[in-house]
C-alpha positions as CSV (number, residue, x, y, z in Angstrom):
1,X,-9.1,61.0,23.6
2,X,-8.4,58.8,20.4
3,X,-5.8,59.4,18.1
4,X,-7.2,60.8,14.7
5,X,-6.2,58.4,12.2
6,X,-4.7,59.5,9.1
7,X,-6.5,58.4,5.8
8,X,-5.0,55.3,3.9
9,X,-7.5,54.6,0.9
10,X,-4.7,53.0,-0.9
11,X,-3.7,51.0,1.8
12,X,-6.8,49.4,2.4
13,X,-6.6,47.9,-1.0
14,X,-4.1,46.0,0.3
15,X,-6.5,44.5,2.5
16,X,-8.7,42.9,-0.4
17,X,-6.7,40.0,-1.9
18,X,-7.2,36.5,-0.3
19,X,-4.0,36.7,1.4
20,X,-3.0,38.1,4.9
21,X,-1.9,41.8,4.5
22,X,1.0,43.7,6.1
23,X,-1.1,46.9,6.8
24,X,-3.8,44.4,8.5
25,X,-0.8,43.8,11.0
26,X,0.2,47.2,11.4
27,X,-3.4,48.8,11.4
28,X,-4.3,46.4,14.2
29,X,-0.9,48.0,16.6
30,X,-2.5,51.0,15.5
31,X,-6.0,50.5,16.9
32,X,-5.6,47.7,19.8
33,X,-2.2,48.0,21.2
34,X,-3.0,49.2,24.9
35,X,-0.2,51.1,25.0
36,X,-0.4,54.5,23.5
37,X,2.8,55.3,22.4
38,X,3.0,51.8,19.9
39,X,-0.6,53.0,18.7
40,X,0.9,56.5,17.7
41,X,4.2,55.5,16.1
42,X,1.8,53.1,13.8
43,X,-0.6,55.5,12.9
44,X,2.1,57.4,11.6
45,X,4.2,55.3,9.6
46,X,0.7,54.1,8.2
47,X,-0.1,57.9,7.2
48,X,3.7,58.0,5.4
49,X,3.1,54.8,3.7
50,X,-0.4,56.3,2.5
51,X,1.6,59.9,1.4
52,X,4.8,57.8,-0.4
53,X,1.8,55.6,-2.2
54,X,0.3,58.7,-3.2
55,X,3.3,60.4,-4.5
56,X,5.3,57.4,-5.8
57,X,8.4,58.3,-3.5
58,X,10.1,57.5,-0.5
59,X,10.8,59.4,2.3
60,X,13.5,57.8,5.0
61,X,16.9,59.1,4.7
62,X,19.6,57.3,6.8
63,X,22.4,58.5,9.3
64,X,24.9,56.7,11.1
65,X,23.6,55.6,14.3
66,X,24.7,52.3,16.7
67,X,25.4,51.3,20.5
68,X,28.1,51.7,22.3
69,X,30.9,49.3,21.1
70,X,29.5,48.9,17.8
71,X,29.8,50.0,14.4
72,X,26.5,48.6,12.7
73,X,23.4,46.3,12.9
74,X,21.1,49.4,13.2
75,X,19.3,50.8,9.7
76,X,18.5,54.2,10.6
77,X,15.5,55.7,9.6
78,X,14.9,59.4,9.8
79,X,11.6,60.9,8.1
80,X,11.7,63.9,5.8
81,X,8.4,64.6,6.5
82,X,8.3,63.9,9.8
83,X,6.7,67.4,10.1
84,X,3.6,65.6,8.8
85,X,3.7,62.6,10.7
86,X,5.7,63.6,13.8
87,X,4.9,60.1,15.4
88,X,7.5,58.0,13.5
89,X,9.7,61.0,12.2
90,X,12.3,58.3,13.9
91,X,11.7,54.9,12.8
92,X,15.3,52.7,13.1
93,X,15.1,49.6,12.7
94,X,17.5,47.0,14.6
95,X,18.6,43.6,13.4
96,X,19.4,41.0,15.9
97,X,21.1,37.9,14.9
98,X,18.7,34.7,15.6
99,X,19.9,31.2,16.8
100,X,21.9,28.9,14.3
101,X,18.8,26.8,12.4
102,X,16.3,29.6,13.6
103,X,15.3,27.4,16.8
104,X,13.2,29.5,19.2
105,X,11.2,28.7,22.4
106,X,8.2,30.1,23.1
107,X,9.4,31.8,26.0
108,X,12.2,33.3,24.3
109,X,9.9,34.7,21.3
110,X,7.4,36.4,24.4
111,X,10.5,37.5,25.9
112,X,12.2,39.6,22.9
113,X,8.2,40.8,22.1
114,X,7.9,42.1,25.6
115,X,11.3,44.2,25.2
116,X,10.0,45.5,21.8
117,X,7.0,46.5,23.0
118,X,8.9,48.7,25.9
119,X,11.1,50.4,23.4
120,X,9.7,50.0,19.9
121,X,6.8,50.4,17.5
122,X,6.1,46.7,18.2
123,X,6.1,46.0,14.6
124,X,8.9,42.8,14.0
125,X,9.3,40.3,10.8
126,X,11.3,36.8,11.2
127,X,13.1,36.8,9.1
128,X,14.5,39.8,6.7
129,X,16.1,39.0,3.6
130,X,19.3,39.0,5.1
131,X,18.5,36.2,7.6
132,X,18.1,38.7,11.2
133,X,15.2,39.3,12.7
134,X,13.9,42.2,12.4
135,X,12.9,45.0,14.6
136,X,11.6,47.6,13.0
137,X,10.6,51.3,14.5
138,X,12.6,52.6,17.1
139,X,13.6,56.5,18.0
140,X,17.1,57.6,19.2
141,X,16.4,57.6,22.3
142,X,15.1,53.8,23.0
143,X,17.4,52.0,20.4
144,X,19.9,51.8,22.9
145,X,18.1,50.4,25.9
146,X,16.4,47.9,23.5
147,X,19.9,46.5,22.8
148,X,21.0,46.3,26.2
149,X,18.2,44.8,27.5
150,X,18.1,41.9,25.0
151,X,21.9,41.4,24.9
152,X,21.7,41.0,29.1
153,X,19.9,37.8,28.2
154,X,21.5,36.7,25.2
155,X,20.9,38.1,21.9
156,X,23.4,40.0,19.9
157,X,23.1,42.6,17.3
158,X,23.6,41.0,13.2
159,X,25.4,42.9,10.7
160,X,24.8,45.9,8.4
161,X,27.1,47.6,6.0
162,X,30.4,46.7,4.7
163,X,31.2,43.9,6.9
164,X,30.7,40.2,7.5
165,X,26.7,39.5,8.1
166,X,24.2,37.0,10.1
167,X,25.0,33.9,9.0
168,X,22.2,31.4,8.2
169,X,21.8,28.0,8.6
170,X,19.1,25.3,7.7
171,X,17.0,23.1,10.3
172,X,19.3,20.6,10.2
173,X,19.9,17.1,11.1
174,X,17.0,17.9,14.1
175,X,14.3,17.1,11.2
176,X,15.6,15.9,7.6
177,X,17.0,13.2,7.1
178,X,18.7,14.2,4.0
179,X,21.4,16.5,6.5
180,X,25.3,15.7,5.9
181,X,26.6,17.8,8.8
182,X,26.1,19.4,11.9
183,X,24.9,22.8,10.2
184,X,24.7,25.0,13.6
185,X,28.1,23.9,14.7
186,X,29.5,25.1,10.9
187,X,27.1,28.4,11.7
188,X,28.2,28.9,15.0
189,X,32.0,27.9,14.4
190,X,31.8,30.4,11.8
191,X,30.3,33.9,13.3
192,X,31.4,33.4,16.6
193,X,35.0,33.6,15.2
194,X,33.8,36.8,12.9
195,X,32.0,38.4,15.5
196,X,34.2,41.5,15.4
197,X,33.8,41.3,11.8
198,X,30.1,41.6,11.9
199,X,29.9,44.4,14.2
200,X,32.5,46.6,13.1
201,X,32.5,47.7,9.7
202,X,35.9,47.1,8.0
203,X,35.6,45.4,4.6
204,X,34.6,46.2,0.3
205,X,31.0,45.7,1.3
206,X,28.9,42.6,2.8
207,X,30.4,38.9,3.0
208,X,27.8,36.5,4.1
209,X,28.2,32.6,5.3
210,X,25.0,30.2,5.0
211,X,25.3,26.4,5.6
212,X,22.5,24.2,3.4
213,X,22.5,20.6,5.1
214,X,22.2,19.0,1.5
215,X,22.2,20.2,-1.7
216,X,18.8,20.8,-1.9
217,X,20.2,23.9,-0.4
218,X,17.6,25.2,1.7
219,X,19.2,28.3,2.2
220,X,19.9,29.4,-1.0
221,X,23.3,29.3,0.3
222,X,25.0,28.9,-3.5
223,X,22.7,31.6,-5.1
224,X,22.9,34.3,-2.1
225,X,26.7,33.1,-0.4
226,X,30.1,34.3,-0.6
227,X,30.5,31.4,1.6
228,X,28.4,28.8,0.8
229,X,29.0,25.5,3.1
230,X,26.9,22.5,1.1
231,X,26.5,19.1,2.9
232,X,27.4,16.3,0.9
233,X,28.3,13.2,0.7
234,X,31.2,11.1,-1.7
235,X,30.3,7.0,-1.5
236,X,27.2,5.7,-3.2
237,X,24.2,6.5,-2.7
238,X,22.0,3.8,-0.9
239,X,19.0,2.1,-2.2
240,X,16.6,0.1,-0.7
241,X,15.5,-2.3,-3.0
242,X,11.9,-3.4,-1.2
243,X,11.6,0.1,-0.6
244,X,11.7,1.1,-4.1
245,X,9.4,-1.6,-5.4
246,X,6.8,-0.7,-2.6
247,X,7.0,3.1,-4.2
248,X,6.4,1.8,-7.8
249,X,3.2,0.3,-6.7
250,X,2.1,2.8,-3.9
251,X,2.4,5.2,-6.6
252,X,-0.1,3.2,-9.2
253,X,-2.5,3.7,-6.6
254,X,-2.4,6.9,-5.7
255,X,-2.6,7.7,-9.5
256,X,-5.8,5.6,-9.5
257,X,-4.5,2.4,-10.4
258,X,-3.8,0.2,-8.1
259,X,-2.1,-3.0,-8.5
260,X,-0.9,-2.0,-11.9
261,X,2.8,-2.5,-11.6
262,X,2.8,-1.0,-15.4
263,X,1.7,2.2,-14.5
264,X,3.6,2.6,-11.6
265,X,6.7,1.7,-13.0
266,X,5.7,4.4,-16.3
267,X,5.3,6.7,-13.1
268,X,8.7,6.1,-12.2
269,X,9.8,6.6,-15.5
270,X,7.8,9.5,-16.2
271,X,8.9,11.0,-12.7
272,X,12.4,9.9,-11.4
273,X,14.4,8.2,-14.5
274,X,13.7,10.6,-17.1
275,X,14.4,13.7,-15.0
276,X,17.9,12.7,-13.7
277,X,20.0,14.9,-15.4
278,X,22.9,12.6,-16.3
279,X,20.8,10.0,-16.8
280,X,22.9,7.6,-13.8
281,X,19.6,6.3,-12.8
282,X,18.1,3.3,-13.7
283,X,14.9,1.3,-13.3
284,X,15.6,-2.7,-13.8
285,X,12.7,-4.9,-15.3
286,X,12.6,-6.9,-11.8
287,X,11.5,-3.5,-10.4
288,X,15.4,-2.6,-8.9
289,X,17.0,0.5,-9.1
290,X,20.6,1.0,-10.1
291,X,22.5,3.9,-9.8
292,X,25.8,5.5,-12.0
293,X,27.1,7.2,-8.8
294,X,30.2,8.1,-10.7
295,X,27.9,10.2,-12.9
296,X,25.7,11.3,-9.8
297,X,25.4,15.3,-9.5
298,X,24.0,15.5,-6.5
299,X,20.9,17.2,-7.5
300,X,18.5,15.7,-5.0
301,X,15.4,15.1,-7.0
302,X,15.2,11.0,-7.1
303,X,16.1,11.0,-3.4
304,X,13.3,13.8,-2.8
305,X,10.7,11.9,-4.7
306,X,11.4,8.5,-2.9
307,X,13.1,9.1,0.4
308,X,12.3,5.7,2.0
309,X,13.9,3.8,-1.4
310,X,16.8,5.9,-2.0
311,X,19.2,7.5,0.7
312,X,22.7,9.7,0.9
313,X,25.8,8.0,1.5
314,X,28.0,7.1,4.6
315,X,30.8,9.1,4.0
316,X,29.6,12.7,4.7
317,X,31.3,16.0,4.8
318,X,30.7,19.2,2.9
319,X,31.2,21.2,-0.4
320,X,32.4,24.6,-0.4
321,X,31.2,27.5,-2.9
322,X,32.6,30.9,-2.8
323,X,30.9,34.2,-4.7
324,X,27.6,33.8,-5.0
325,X,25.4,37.3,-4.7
326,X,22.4,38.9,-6.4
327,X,22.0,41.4,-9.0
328,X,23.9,44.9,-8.0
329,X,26.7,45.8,-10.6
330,X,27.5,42.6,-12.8
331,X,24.5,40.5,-12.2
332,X,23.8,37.6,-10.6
333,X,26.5,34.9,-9.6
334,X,26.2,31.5,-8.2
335,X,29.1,30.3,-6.2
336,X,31.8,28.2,-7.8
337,X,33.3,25.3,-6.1
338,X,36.6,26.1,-4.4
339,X,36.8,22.9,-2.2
340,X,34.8,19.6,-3.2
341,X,34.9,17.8,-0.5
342,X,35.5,18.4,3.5
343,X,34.6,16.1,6.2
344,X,33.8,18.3,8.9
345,X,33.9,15.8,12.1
346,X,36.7,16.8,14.3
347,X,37.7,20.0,15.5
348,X,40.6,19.8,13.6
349,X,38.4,20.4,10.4
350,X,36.2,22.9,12.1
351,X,39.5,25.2,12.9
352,X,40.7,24.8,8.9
353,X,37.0,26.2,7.9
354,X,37.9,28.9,9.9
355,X,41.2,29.3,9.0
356,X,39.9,29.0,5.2
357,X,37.1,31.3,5.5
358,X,39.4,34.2,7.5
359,X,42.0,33.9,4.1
360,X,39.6,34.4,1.7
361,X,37.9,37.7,3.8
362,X,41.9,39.2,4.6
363,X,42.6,38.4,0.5
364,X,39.1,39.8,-0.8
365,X,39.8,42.6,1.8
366,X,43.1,43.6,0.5
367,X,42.4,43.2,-3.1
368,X,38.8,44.1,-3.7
369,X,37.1,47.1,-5.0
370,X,34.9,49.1,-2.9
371,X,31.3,48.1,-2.7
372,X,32.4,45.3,-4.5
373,X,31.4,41.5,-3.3
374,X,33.6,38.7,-3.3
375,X,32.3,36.7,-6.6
376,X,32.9,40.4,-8.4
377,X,36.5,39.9,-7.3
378,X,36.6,36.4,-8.7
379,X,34.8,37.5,-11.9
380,X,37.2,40.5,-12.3
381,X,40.6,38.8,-11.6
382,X,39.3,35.5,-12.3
383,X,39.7,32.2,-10.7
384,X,43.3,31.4,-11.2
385,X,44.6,34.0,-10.0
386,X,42.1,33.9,-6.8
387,X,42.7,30.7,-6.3
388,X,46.7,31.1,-6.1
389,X,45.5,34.2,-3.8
390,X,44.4,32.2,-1.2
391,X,46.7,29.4,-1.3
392,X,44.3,26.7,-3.1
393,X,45.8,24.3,-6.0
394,X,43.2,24.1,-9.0
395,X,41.4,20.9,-8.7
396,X,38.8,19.5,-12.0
397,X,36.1,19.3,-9.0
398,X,36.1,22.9,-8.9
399,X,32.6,23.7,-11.2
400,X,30.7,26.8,-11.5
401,X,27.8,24.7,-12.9
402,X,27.0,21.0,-13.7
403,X,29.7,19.1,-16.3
404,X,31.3,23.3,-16.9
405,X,35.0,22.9,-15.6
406,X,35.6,26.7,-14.9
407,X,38.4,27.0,-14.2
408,X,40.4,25.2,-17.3
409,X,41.9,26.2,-20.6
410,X,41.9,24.0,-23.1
411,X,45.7,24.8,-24.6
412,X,47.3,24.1,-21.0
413,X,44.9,20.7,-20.3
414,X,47.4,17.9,-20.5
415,X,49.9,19.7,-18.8
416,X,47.4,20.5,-15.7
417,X,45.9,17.2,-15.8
418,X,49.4,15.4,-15.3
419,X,50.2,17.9,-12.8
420,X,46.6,17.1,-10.7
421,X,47.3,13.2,-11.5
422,X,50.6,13.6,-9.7
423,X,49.6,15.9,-6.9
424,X,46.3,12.9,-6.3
425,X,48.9,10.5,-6.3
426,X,51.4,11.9,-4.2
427,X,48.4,12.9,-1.7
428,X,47.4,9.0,-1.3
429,X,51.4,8.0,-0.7
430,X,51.6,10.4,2.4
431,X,48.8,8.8,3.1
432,X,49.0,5.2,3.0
């Protein structure tokens, strides 16, 4: 006998924009899934959806739940209504940490989906907000088997609450050529050494890592971050010259004018030049390109427009930005340079990442407010003090935006500056 379905007029509004719909997904569990169980819990959870809609409310309430072992990576969700929809009354949702750079096989993908489908609603997204993927509608008594059946092959459970959470990192190396370091070593490096940290809730509130390849920053590492790893580079930029003067007139063409080397070259102006933001670019009347790199900010955009002409440098390594969050209590923060350049190519440098990142936790551990992130620290004590917290000399690298020093006052500048000068020079004696 079928299920009745609960109404969802409002729902199937959702269906009518020329975009794919959510509740098409979950009404199509609801009506096809073969098994009747995942047909049930959907029919449900569509039914609440329908009834918060309705009344403008929500209705989970959470709990503490986990495996053994553990002390998060499970959002439980228990319905207060569940008198009224007694098929998802229960409807936790689990979040397992995916591989550094998100690479999947197909086999791996079937192989998780056939474990959902044995214990959960079937319903999954890749990937939540916080990086995990996530599966979403499980009762108390299959959460538990879910995990140990996917962590016998592999997979591990990410992090929720007060704690250190999935790291992300960007594809990589594998396809961009803009990449300036092995991002899934950095990732991997990073959580494997945290890993009790993720999975045992012990800290102010959430500290995540995310490693962007470039600063085009595909992860949003510096806006979402406590720990934002930034590939990089610090010798010129390279240029090919042909390169540049085939894009000036590829570009007349495909603006309908082909063989006009004046319009191409106003393209480039219009396109590259002007929107440099320090203006270190330049376009020479034999059709050259010359490049300030001592003014260069790293923002990406001429190298984006012509990667074939214009290319990152040799010497590679990273940037590392610390407090960066979203809105909750003082607004949003991006991260603020705490160390400008790294090279991250022996294992040497990998262990003082590590050894870098598990100071600044233990010091924002001891020294932060509850539910209170590590860039609301910084704000709060500011970056002097923070800085001497962890052991770090100021450095005039250190910005919290482009050509904004954050760290300086102006009535102790020539004393700091000598004192930098000196430290520099000292640096490249021990050196030599």
């Amino acid at each position: 006998m079928a299920t009745k379905h609960y109404p969802t007029p409002m729902l199937d509004v959702l269906e009518e924009g020329p975009w794919p719909s959510f509740i098409s997904g979950i009404k199509n569990l609801r009506d096809n899934h073969p098994n009747e169980r995942i047909r049930n819990m959907n029919n449900g959870v569509l039914g609440q959806l329908e009834h918060s809609y309705e009344t403008r409310m929500g209705y989970w309430k959470g709990g503490t739940i986990s495996v053994f072992g553990y002390g998060g990576g499970i959002i439980p969700r228990f319905s207060e209504v569940g008198h009224m929809f007694p098929e998802s009354k229960e409807f936790h949702t689990l979040r397992v940490q995916p591989p550094a750079g998100n690479y999947y096989t197909t086999d791996m993908l079937r192989q998780l989906a056939d474990s959902w489908e044995k214990y959960g609603s079937g319903l999954q997204t890749f990937h939540g907000q916080t990086g995990n993927i996530m599966f979403i509608g499980s009762d108390s008594k299959n959460y538990q088997g879910f995990f140990d059946e996917i962590n016998d092959y592999g997979w591990d459970l990410g992090g929720a609450g007060p704690c250190v959470r999935t790291g992300m990192s960007c594809v990589g190396a594998a396809r961009c050529e803009m990449s300036n370091c092995n991002e899934q070593a950095i990732h991997r490096h990073l959580l494997n050494n945290f890993t009790d940290d993720v999975h045992r809730p012990a800290l102010p509130y959430k500290f995540k890592f995310k490693v962007s390849g470039c600063p085009n920053d595909c992860m949003n590492a510096i806006e979402r971050a406590d720990f934002a790893i930034i590939g990089t580079w610090r010798d010129d930029m390279k240029i090919d010259q042909a390169a540049v003067k085939e894009t000036i007139m590829k570009k007349a063409a495909e603006i309908g004018k082909e063989g006009d080397r004046a319009a191409g070259r106003q393209y480039m102006f219009d396109n590259v030049i002007s929107r440099c933001p320090t203006g270190a670019i330049k376009l020479n009347d034999d059709d050259t390109m010359t490049v300030d790199n001592s003014n260069c900010v790293r923002c990406m955009h001429c190298l984006n427009v012509m990667p074939k002409a214009l290319h990152t440098g040799d010497d590679k390594g990273v940037s590392i930005l610390m407090g960066g969050k979203r809105t909750l209590k003082i607004g949003d923060l991006m991260g603020t340079v705490i160390i400008p350049f790294m090279k991250m190519d022996t294992e040497e440098d990998y262990e003082r990442i590590k050894e870098l990142a598990s100071t600044v936790i233990d010091y924002w551990a001891e020294n932060g407010l509850e539910h209170e992130r590590c860039g609301e620290m910084i704000e709060r004590i500011g970056l002097v003090n923070f800085l001497e917290g962890i052991g770090i000399d100021p450095d005039p690298n250190m910005i919290k935006q482009p050509r904004n020093v954050s760290y300086v006052r102006m009535d102790g500048w020539d004393e700091a500056a000598e004192e930098w000068f000196n430290r520099k020079r000292e640096e490249k004696m021990a050196a030599a």
